[in-house]
N, C-alpha and C positions, 0 to 999 in steps of 0.2 A: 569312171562313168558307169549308172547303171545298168545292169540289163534291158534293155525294149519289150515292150509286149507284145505277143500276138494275140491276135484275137478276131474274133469271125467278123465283125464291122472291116477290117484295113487289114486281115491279113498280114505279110511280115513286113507288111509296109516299114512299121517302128526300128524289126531289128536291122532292116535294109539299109536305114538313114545313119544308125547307130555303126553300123561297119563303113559306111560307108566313107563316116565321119575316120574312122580307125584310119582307113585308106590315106586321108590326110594328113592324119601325124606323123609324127617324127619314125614310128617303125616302118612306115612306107613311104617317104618323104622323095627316094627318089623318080617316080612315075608323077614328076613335073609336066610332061604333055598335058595330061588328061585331069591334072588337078583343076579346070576352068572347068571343064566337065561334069568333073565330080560335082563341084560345087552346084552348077545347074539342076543338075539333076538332084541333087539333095532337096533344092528349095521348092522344084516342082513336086515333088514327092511330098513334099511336108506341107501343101496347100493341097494334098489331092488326099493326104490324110487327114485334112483338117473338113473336109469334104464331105467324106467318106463316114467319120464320127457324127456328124450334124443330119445325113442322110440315115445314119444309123435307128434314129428315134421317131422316124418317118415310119405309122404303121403299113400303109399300104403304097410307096412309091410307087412313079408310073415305071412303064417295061422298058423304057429309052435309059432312065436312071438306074434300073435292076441292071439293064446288062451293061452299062458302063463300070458298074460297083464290078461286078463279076469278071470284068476283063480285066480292071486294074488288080481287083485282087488274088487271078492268074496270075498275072505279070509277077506283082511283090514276090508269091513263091518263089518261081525262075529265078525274079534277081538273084535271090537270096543265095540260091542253090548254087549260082554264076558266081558270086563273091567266096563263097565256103572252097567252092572248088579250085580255086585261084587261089586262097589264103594255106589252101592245104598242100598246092603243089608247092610254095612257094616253103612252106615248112620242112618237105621231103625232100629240098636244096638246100637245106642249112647244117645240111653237115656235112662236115669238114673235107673238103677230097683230100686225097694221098697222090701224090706224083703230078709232072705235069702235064700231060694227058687229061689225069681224072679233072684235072684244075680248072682245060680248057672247055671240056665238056662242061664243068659245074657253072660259067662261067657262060657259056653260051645257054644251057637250060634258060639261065636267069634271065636272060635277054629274050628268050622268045615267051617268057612267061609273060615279064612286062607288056612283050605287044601285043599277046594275045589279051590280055584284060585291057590296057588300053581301046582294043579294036572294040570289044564286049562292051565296055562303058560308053561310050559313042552309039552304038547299036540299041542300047537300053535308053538311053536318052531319047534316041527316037524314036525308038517305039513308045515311048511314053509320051511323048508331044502330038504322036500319029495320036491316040487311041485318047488323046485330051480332046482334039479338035476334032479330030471325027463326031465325037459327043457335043463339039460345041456345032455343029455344022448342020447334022439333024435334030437335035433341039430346036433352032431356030426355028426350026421349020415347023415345029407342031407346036408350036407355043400359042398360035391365035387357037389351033383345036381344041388345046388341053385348057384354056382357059375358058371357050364355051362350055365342055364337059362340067367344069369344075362350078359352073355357075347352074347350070341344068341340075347338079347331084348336090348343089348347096343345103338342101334342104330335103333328102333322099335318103340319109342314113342316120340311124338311129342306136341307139342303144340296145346291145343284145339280152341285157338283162332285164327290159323292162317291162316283155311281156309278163315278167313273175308276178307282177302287182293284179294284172287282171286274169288269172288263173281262176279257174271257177275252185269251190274249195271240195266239191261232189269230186275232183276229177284228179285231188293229191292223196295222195299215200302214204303212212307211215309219220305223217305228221302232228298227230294225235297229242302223241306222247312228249315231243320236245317241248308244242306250246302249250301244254297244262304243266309242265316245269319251267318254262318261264313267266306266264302268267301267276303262278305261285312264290318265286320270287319276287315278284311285281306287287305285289297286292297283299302277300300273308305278312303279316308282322308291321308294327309300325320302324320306321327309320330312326337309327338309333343318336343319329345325329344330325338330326333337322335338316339332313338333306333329303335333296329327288333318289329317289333311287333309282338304279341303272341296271341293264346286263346288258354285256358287249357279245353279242353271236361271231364268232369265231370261227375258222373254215377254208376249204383252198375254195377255187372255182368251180362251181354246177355244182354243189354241194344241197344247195336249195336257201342259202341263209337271204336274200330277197322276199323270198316266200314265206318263208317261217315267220318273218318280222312283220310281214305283212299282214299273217293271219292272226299274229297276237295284238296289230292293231287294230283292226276292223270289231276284234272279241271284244275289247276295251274300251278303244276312244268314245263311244257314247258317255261315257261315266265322266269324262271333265271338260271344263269349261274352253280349253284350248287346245288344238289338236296342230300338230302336222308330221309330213313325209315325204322327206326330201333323198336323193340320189347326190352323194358327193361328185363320184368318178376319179380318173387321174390325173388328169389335169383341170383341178377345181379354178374357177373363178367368184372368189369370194366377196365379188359385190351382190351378183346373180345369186349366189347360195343362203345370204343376210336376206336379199331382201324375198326369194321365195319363202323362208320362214318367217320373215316381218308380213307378207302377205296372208299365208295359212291361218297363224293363229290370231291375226286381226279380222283374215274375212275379206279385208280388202283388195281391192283388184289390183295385181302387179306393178299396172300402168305408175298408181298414186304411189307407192313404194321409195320413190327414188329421195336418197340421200346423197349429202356433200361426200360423205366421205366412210369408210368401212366400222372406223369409231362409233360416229355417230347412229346408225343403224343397230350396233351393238347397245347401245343406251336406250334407241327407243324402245327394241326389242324389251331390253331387261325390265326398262320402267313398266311396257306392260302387263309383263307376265308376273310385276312383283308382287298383285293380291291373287294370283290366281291357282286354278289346279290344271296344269298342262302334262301332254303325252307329248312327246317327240320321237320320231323313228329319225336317225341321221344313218343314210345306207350306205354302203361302200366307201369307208375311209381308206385312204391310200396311206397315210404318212401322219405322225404325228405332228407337226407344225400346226396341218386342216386343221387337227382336234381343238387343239391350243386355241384357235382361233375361234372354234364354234362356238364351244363350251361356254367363251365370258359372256355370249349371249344369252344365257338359263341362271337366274337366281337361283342361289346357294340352299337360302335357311326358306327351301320349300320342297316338307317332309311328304305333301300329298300327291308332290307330280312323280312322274317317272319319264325316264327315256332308255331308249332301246338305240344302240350302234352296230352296226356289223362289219366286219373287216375278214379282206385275206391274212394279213400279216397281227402275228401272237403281240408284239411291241406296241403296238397301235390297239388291241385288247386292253394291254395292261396299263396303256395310260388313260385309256376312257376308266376305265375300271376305278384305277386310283383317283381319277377329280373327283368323284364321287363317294369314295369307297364302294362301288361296286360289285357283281360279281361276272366273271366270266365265262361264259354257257360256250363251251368245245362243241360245236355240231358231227352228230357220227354217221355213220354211213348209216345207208338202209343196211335190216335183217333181209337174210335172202325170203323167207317168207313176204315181208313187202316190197323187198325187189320183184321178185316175180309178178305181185298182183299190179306191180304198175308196167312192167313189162307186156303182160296180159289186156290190161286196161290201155294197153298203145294200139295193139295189135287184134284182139278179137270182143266181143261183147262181153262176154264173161270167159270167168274159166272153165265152165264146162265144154265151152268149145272149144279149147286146147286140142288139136292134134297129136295124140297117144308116141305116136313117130317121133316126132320133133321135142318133146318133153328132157331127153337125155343132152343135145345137145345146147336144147334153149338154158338149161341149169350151166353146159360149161361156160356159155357164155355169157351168164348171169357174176359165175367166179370172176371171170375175166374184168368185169364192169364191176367189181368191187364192190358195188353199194349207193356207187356214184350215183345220183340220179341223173345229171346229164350225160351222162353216157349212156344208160339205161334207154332214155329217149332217144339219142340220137343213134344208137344201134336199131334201135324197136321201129324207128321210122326207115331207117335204111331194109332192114326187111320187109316191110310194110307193101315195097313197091316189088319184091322179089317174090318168086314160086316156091311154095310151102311145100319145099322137097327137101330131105337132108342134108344133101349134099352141097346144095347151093346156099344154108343155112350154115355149113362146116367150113364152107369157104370164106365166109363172114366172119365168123368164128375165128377162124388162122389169122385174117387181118387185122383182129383188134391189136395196137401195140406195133404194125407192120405198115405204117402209112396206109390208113383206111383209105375207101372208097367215096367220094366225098357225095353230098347230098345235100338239101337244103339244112338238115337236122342235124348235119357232120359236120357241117362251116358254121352253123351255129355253135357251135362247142368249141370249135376251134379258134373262132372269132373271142369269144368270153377268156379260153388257156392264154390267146394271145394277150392280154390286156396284162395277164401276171407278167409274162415275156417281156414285154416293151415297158412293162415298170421298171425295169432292172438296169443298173447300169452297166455299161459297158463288156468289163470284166466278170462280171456276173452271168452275162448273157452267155459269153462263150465258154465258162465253166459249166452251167447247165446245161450249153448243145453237148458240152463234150458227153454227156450221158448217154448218147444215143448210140456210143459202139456198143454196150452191155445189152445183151439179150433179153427178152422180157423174162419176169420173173426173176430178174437175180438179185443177190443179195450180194451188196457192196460194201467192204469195208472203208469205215473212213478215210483210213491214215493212205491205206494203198491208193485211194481217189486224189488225195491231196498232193501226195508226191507225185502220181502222173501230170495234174495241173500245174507243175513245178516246170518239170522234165517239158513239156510241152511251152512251157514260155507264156504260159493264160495268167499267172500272178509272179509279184516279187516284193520284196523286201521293202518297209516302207516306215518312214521316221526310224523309232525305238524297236520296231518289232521283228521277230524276224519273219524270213519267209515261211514257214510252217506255220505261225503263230496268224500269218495273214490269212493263208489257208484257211485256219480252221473260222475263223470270221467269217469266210466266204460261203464255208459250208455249213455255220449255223445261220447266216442270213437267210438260205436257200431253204432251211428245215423251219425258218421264224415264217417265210414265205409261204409256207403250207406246199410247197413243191415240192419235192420227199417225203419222206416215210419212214423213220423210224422203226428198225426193225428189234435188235438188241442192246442194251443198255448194262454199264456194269453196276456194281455194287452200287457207286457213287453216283450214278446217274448221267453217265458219260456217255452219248450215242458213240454204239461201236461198229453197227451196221445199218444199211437203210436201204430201202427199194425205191421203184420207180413206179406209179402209178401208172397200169398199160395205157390211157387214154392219155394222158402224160405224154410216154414215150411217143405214142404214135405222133402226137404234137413236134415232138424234137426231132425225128425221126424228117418230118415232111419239112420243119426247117434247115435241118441236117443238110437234106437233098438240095433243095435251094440254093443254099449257099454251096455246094460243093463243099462239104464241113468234114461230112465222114462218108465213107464209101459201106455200104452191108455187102458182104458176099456170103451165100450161103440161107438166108434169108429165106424160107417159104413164101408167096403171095408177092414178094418184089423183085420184081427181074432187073439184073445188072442195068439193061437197058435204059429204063427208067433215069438212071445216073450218070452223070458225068462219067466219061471215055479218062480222063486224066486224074488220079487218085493223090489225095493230097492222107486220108488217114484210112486205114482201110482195120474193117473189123470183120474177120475172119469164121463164123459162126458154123453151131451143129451141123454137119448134114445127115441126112438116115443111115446112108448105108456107111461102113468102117469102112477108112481109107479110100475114100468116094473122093474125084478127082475134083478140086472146087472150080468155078465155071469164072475162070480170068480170064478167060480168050478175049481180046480187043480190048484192054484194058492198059493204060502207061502205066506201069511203075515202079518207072526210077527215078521219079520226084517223089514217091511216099514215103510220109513224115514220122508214123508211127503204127505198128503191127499189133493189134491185138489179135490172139488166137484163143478161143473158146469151146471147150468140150475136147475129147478125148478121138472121136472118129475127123476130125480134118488134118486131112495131107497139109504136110508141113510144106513151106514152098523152100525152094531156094533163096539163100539169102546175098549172092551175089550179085544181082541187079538194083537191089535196095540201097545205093550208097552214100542217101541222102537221108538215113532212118535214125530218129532220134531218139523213140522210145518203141520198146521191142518186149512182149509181154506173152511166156509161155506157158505161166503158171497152170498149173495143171492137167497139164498137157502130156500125156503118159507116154504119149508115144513120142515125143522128143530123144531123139537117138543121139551120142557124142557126135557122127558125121556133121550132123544137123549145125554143128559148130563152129563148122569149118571156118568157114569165114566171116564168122562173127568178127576178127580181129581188122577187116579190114571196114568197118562201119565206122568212120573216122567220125562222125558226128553223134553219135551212139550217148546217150546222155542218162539212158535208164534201162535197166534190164532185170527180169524180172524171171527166173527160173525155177522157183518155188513149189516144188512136190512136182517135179519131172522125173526123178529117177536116175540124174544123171549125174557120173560118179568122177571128172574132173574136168574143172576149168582149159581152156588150152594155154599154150606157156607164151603168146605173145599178147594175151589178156593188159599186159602193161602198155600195149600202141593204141589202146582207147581214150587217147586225153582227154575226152571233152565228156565220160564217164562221170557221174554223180551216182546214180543208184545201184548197186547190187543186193541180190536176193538171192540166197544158196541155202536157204533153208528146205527142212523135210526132203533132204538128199541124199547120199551115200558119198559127196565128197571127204576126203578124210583129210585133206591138205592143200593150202593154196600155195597156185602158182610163187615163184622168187620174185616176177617181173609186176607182180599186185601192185607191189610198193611203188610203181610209177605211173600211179592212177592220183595225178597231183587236184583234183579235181574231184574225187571222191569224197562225198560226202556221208551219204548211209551205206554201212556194208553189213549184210542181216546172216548170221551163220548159226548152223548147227552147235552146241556147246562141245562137241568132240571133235572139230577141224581145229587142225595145227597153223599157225602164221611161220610165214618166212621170219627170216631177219630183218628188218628196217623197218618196222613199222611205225617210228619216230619220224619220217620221209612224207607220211601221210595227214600232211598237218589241214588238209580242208576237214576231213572228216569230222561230222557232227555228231552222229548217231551211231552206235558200234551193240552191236549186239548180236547171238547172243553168245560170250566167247568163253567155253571153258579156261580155266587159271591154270588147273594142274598138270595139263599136257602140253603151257608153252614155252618156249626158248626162254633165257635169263634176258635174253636181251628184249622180249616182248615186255615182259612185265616191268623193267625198267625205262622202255620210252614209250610206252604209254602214260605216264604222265608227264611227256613233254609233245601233247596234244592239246595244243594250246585254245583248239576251237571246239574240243569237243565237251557237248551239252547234255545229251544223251545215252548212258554206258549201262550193259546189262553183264554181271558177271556171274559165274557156276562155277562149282566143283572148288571152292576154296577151302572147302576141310575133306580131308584124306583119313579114312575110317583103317588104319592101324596103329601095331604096338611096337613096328620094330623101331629099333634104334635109328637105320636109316630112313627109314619114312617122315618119322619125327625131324630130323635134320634137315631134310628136305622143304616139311610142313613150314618149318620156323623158318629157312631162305626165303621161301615164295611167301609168307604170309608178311617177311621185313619187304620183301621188293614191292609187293603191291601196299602197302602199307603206305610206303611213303610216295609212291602214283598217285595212289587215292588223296592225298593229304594235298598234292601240287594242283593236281584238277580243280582239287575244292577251292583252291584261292583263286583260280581263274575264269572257266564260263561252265564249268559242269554247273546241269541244271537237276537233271532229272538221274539217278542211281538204283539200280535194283539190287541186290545180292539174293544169290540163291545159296544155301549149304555154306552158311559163312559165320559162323559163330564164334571161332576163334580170331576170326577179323575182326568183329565187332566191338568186341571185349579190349584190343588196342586202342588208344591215341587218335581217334580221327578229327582231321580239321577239314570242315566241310560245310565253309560259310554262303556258299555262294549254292547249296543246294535247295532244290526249292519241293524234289520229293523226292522221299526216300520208302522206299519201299523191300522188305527183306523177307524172305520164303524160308521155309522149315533153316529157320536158324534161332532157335530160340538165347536168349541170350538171361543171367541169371536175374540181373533185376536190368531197370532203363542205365545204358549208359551215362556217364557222366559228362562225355564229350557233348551228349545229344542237346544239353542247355545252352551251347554255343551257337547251332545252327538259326541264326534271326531271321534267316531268310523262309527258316521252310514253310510250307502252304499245307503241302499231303505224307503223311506216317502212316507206314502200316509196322509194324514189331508185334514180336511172340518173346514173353514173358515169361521164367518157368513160374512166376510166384508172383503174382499183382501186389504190391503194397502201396501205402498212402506215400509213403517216398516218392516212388514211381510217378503218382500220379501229381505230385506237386514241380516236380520236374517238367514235364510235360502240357501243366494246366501255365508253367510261365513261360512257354516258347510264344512268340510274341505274334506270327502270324499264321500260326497254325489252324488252317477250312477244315481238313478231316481227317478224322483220324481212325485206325481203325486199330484195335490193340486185341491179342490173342494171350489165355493167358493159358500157358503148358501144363503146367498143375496146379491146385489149389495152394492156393496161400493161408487159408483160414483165418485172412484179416479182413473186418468188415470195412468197407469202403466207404468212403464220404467224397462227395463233389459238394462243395461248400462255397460262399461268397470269396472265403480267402481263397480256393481251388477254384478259379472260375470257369478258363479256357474261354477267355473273353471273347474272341471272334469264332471260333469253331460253327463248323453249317453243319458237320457231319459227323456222327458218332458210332462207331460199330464197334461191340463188344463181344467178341467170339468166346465160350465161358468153355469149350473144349469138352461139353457133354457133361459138364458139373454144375452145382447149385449157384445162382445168383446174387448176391451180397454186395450189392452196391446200393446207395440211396444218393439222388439229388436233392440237396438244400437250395435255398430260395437264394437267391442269387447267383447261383452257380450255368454256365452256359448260357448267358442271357441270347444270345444269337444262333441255338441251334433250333435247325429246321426239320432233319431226319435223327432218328432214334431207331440203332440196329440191334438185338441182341442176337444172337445165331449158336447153336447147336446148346443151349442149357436147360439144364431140367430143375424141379422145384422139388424139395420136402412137401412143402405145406402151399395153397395156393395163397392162400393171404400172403406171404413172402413175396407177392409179385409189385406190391404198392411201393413202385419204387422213386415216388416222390417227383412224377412228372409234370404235376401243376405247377411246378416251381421252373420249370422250362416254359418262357415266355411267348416263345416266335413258334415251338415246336407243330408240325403241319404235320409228318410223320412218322407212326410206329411203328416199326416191324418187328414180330416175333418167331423163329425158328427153332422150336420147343422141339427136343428128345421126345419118343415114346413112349408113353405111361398106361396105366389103366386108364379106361374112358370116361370114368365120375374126376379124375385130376384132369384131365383136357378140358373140359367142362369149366369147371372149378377154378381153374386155371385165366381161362378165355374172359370168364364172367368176372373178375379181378382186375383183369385189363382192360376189360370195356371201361367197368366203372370209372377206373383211371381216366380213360380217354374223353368217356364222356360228361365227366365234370371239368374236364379244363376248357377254359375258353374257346379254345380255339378250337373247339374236336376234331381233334387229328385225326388224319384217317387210319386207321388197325388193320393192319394186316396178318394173321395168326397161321403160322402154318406147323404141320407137325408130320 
């Protein structure tokens, strides 16, 4: 059976039902009493979750439905808590007594276990039938009020976006410049294939894309024959949306509008726009299906019209983009220079009357607002009503990011954030509240976000894929969503870091609260108070002063589910009352002392831990009574050795180390493990390096220290033992689920026999090896290469151009070869996206032929210098798809950089596609 989710709609309602169900199997088959029980309560539970999901997608629920959500999804915790702890005691009586004495005692525990969860399920049933009917008891009662309400406000609420349309244009900022770039799109060049031409405005929320669209219509529409501007929203109805555009560009009144059916409105539309020259603005798509649907309404082969889409989500860009070919306009933030003059223009007449005082702060809070223009406003108006003093301006300031202050200008923002929120499903929703433990300002690694959503129980494993793989779906949905932030990217274009946009946060932050999601302790501007007394996940932040006492006075918990700690000055707590803590997070926490560890060993629920640049130099030795353990993190430590009792972490999955920690024996024992890195070779036991390749699920291995830089006779001896044991480790992996393989210092490894079908990237660091292995034409499977070469030859690269699904590659060559290279039709590297040529700070001698990489999109050269600049024409017109160059040129005299640059433009900008140039030196 699989795992249950949780998640902030139902809480652990899923894993409640899922153990609950356990309870009925055969491993607890005999607590017969209360199995009528169980049963009950399972089905009520799973109609309250069915509930609970459906109320989920309700933006504004009334407060009789808020706090019944809220009670059950207390409750689900508790159960949960109630069952783990019954399931745990029941485990700490299954071993074996001695004597009979110990027998009777063992024997008796069992028995009062039974009654006391028997008593407990009985208990939980009716609190859970109490806290149905209670809801069903005053419901009734306000059902005649909420339905007068509901008819009174029928026609009361509106769209937050739509003031944007009647915006005076005297009174925008900074807009100058986007719509004379997309007017010029629009209008310069004819269509080069007889179609409308399009740009999709692109953008998260309050970004301004309403307005911009707006203002390139009003600049335009006089110029053709057919006009309209329509508002999708999220939940479209696409008879209403046919026939407001069958209205517009006929003129006619709504009323007359009406057709049989959505086809047919599609037909008349087409029929009459098929002689003419129309503009169309289509605003806020939500989803590609909408688009699908719009589009059959706009004739094809008409080169004079244009239309304009805007969307939150990049996906729904790129499919407006492509019915049309396209292009698609990324909306950017304001420059602080017109941030301010619309911050200004909120708040005073001009900028001369800026108050000299207020100038230092009004800039921080200007950073803080990023560029957004809706925040911009809806800060500028929350000051607006406040006294032009500093300090009440500094206090404004602290809140951005901190659950603001709300105001008409502030629920407007927050109303527009919510619309992205309530698009999202389920799973989605409660991965993105989870953001809200991270402090503002921080910069989040991916992989570590994803394994917490793991460890937390917010995703799981689904069809073919696995659980990380689902992850990272989850986390480019949220960056397609314009909801993050992209902060660092590596070679290949992989987000490796992201932020959170402070208006953002402060958004998550105040659903956070709501729901009782996450607790802030330490927090400036939001006092404990404010929050739920019972703490389900608690995030532990900076305070000012070092070893400053954090303020949990009145606070439960010993139902918190998971511990983050941030910044260097917060008092670590005790971890003995936590004993219901799943995932525990100290990374970089310097003042983490071994005491501190004490009893870690007895967080029997303990599923993620996170210890990462604490300073702390060993594990404790009953580390193996953590079953229910998947993550470890012991990197950037001074450990030098793990615990013997590791190996009975059967549930472990990632274990992250230093290359200089020793393994016990058994690590053949630890067959969940998926992820193993990153483990030096030359300082482990015979026996490590022999069962590790009877790791049958691991996908992920990062290995060091495989070559030993002596001449004696014994080291050699040594070399050639450990390089046969992992040799054929490596060989067993590769026929099983290793996916992903690093080698650092391993060039006498390389140079052996490997079979390593099943890997899909391989990636090796200062281990140059003397030409491409021979084994490497075996791997069918792999996708990403990186190798260092001491000599490129055309061999090399015919080996390499037939691995069959090779995306990128990135190849270093150690010393020159002085053989000129060709990439040729017969050399294709027929799928390849990604190309990087590292020339080692020597000349470049390679040329593409015309058919050669017909699929690559980036072009990398890095660290190479040139004789002569003409030598740079390296035949890039013959790269099809190519979008980008990048160059990373040695230093020369400044007439060859020059010389150089102007070589490569040329290149660039005679191919079709002019790639974008990037030249750096």
């Amino acid at each position: 059976m699989e795992v249950a989710l949780v998640s902030v709609a139902t809480g652990a309602l899923k894993p409640v039902m899922w153990k609950l169900c356990a309870l009925l199997g055969d491993e607890y088959n005999y607590f017969k009493g209360v199995r009528k029980d169980v049963k009950s309560l399972t089905h009520e539970l799973a109609a309250m979750d069915a509930f609970l999901m459906k109320m989920s997608e309700e933006e504004d629920p009334d407060e009789q439905d808020k706090v019944w959500m809220n009670e059950v999804r207390e409750l689900s915790y508790d159960m949960e808590d109630c069952i783990d702890d019954f399931m745990q005691s029941l485990d700490d009586k299954d071993t074996k007594p001695d004597g009979f004495i110990e027998k009777i005692k063992h024997s008796l525990g069992k028995m009062k276990a039974r009654h006391r969860i028997g008593n407990e399920i009985h208990d939980l049933k009716k609190q859970i039938i109490e806290v149905g009917e209670r809801n069903q008891r005053y419901k009734t009662r306000e059902v005649f009020s909420n339905t007068n309400n509901a008819i009174s406000n029928k026609n009361g609420t509106f769209d937050p976006r739509a003031l944007a349309i009647f915006e005076d244009a005297s009174k925008l900022v900074g807009i100058d410049e986007p719509k004379a770039e997309i007017v010029k799109l629009l209008t310069e060049g004819a269509s080069t294939q007889e179609q409308p031409k399009l740009v999709s405005i692109v953008g998260s929320g309050g970004m301004g894309k309403t307005t911009l669209a707006n203002q390139v219509y009003q600049y335009l529409k006089g110029k053709f024959d057919c006009r309209a501007f329509l508002s999708v929203s999220r939940n479209p109805d696409m008879m209403i949306i046919l026939r407001t555009i069958f209205s517009e560009v006929t003129g006619k009144d709504y009323a007359t509008t009406e057709a049989g059916s959505i086809e047919q409105l599609i037909r008349k539309i087409k029929v009459f726009l098929a002689d003419k020259r129309y503009f169309v603005v289509v605003d806020d798509i939500w989803d590609v299906d909408t688009w699908d649907v719009i589009k059959l309404a706009f004739p094809m082969a008409s080169s004079d019209s244009i239309i304009i889409t805007t969307t939150r989500i990049n996906d729904v860009a790129q499919s407006c983009s492509s019915s049309f070919n396209g292009n698609i306009y990324g909306l950017r933030c304001l420059s602080l220079v017109h941030s301010r003059q619309l911050f200004c223009r909120r708040l005073f007449d001009s900028n001369k009357d800026f108050p000299a005082h207020l100038e230092k702060v009004s800039d921080e809070i200007l950073r803080k607002c990023d560029g957004l223009p809706l925040a911009i406003i809806a800060i500028s108006g929350l000051l607006a009503n406040r006294e032009r003093t500093e300090d009440l301006w500094n206090q404004v300031k602290d809140s951005i990011g901190r659950a603001l202050e709300r105001n008409p200008s502030v629920e407007r923002m927050m109303n527009i954030l919510s619309l992205s929120y309530f698009d999202l499903p389920p799973c989605l929703k409660t991965c993105l509240l989870y953001l809200s433990v991270f402090p503002e300002d921080s910069i989040i690694e991916k992989k570590c976000l994803i394994r917490r959503w793991i460890a937390e129980g917010f995703i799981r494993k689904a069809d073919r894929h696995t659980i990380h793989e689902i992850g990272e779906r989850c986390f480019n949905e949220l960056l397609n969503r314009s909801l993050i932030q992209p902060v660092k990217t590596n070679k290949y274009g992989e987000v490796m870091t992201f932020r959170v946009h402070d208006t953002i946060l402060d958004f998550l932050i105040s659903k956070s609260i709501e729901e009782n999601f996450v607790t802030l302790v330490g927090v400036p501007i939001l006092p404990t108070r404010t929050q739920s007394k019972v703490v389900r996940r608690l995030s532990l932040q900076v305070v000012k002063k070092p070893n400053s006492t954090i303020p949990i006075a009145g606070l439960l918990l010993s139902h918190v589910r998971s511990i983050n700690v941030f910044g260097d000055s917060v008092e670590i707590p005790s971890l003995e009352v936590f004993r219901h803590l799943c995932v525990l997070d100290f990374k970089d926490c310097h003042q983490l002392e071994q005491h501190h560890l004490e009893n870690i060993v007895r967080l029997f629920q303990l599923r993620y831990l996170n210890l990462k640049h604490t300073g702390i130099s060993e594990l404790p030795e009953q580390i193996g009574c953590l079953g229910f353990l998947e993550m470890l993190d012991l990197r950037a430590n001074d450990v030098e050795e793990l615990p013997a009792s590791i190996v009975n972490l059967r549930k472990l999955s990632c274990l992250f180390v230093d290359h200089g920690v020793k393994f016990p024996v058994g690590i053949a024992k630890m067959q969940a493990l998926e992820s193993l890195k990153q483990v030096g070779v030359s300082n482990q036991p015979s026996d490590f390096l022999r069962g590790l390749g009877q790791l049958k699920n691991l996908r992920n291995l990062v290995l060091n220290g495989l070559g030993v830089d002596s001449n004696t006779v014994e080291t050699n001896v040594v070399r050639e033992v450990c390089n046969k044991a992992i040799v054929t480790s490596l060989c067993k992996l590769g026929t099983q689920n290793l996916r992903s393989l690093t080698i650092w210092d391993g060039s006498s490894v390389l140079q052996e026999p490997l079979s390593l079908i099943t890997v899909e990237k391989l990636i090796t660091r200062c281990s140059a090896v003397p030409q491409v292995p021979k084994w490497v034409s075996s791997l069918r499977n792999l996708q990403q290469l990186s190798l260092e070469v001491e000599g490129v030859k055309q061999d090399d690269l015919c080996i390499l151009a037939a691995l069959p699904t090779l995306l990128i590659l990135y190849l270093r060559e150690a010393t020159k070869s002085n053989e000129k290279l060709r990439i040729s039709g017969e050399v294709r590297f027929q799928f390849l996206k990604i190309f990087i040529y590292d020339a080692n700070h020597r000349p470049v001698d390679l040329t593409f032929g015309a058919g050669s990489m017909p699929k690559l999109e980036k072009l990398v050269f890095e660290a190479f210098c040139v004789a002569q600049a003409e030598s740079l024409c390296f035949g890039i017109e013959n790269l099809p798809c190519l979008t980008t160059v990048r160059c990373v040129v040695c230093r020369w005299d400044e007439g060859s950089i020059e010389a150089a640059y102007a070589a490569i433009e040329r290149s660039a900008n005679t191919h079709p596609n002019h790639p974008t140039l990037e030249f750096i030196y």
